[in-house]
N, C-alpha and C positions, 0 to 999 in steps of 0.2 A: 364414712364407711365406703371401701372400695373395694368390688367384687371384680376376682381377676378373669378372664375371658376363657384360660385355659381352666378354672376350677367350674365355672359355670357350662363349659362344652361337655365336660366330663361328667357332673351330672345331669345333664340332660339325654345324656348317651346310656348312663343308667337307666335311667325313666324308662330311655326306648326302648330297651334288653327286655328287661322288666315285663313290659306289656307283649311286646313281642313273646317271648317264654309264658307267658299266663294265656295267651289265645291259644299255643302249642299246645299248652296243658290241655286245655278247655276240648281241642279237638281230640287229643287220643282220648281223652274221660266221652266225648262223644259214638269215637270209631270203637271202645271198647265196649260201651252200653249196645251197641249196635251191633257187635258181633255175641253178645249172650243173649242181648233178642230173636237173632238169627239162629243161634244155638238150641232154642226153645224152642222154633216152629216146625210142626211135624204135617207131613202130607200121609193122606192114602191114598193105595192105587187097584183098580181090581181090575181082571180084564171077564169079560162076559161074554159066551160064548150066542151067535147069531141061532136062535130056534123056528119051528114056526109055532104061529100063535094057536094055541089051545085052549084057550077060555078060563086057565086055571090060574091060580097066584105063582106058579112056579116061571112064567113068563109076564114081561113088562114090553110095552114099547114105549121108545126112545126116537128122541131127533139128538142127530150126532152133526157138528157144524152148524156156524152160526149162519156163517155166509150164503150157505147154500145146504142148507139141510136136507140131510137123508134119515127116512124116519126107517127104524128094522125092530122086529120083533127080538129079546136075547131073554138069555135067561134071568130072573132075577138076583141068583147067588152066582159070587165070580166064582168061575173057574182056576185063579189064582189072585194072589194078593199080597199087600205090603207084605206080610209073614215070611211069602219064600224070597225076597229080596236080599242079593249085597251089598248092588252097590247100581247109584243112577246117578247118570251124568248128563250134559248140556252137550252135543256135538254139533260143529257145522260142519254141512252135507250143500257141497254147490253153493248156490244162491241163497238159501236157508238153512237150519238147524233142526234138528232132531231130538228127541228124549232118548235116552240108553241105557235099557235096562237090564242090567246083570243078574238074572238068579242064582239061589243057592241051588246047589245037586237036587237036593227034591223036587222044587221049583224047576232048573232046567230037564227032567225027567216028566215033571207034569205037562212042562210048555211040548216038550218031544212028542209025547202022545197027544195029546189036544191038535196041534197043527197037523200031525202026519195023518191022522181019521177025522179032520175036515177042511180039506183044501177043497177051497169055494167060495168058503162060508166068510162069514165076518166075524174078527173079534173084537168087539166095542171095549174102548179104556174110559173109567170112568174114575176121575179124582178128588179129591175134597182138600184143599189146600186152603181153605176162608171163605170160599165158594168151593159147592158139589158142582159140578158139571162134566160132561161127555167131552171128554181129549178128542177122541180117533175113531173110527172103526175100516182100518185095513183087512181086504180081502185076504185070506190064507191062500198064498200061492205054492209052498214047499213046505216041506219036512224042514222047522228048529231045530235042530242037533245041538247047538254048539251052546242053548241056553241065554241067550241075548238080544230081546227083541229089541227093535229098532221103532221107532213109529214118529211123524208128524204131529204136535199138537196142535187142535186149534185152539191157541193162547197166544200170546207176546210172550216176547224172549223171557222177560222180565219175570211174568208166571211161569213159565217153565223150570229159570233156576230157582225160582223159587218150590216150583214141584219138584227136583231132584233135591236139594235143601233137605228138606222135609223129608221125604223119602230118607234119604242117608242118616238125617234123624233118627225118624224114627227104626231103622237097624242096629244103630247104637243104642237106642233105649230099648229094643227088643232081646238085645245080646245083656245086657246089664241084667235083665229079669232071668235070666237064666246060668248066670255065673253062679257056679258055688263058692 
């Protein structure tokens, strides 16, 4: 029996195809499972407007920051929420990154009035992306007009697109409940 050198190269170059193409497979069947996981995950976000404390259930206090926590009295129900959302994105700003969040018209008319009748104050963001926890609470320094807050979270990058993820989720799945 004599096997020729060129029929044995050639299948073994097969072989190689072979596995090579079936790890390929293996990983889109991976990246694809992976993007309907991500598909599925939904964040909330509210923002809470800083009160003072009253003794009553309509106020809560909070520590916002892990690092260096600031504890503030805000209200218990946000002032806004996923609901008036369109759209939230991941930005780097400088040295760091930022959250950015787009409202809808109702939403950037809620955000208009809320910040223009209390620059001072604080609006605490509080999110539930797998954990509930306190993002932010930036001082109101201006009148939002334009409908688009901006804010620091204290998260890794990695939670954050993950909180924008979710968020832009959950607006697709808020818009789908209301299509006729």
């Amino acid at each position: 029996m004599k096997i020729r050198a060129g029929a044995f190269n050639t299948y073994l170059l097969l072989v190689a195809m072979l596995v090579i193409v079936g790890c390929q497979t293996n990983q889109a069947a991976k990246g694809k499972a992976s993007a309907r996981k991500e598909k599925k995950e939904l964040s909330t976000l509210g923002l809470h407007l800083e009160m003072f404390a009253d003794g009553s259930d309509r106020t809560q206090t909070i520590r916002v920051h892990r690092d260096t926590p600031v504890t503030l009295t805000v209200e218990t129900k946000p002032c806004l929420d996923e609901g008036e959302i369109e759209r939230a994105s991941v930005v780097d700003s400088m040295d760091t990154y930022v959250l950015r969040i787009e409202f809808s018209r109702r939403g950037a008319w809620l955000l208009e009035n809320l910040t223009a009748s209390n620059i001072g104050k604080r609006l605490a963001v509080a999110s539930q992306f797998g954990e509930a926890r306190w993002l932010a609470a930036p001082v109101i320094n201006r009148r939002i007009a334009d409908g688009v807050f901006f804010f620091a979270p204290d998260a890794s990058r990695e939670e954050a697109e993950r909180i924008a993820r979710g968020l832009n989720n959950m607006v697709v799945k808020n818009k789908k409940k209301w299509t006729f």
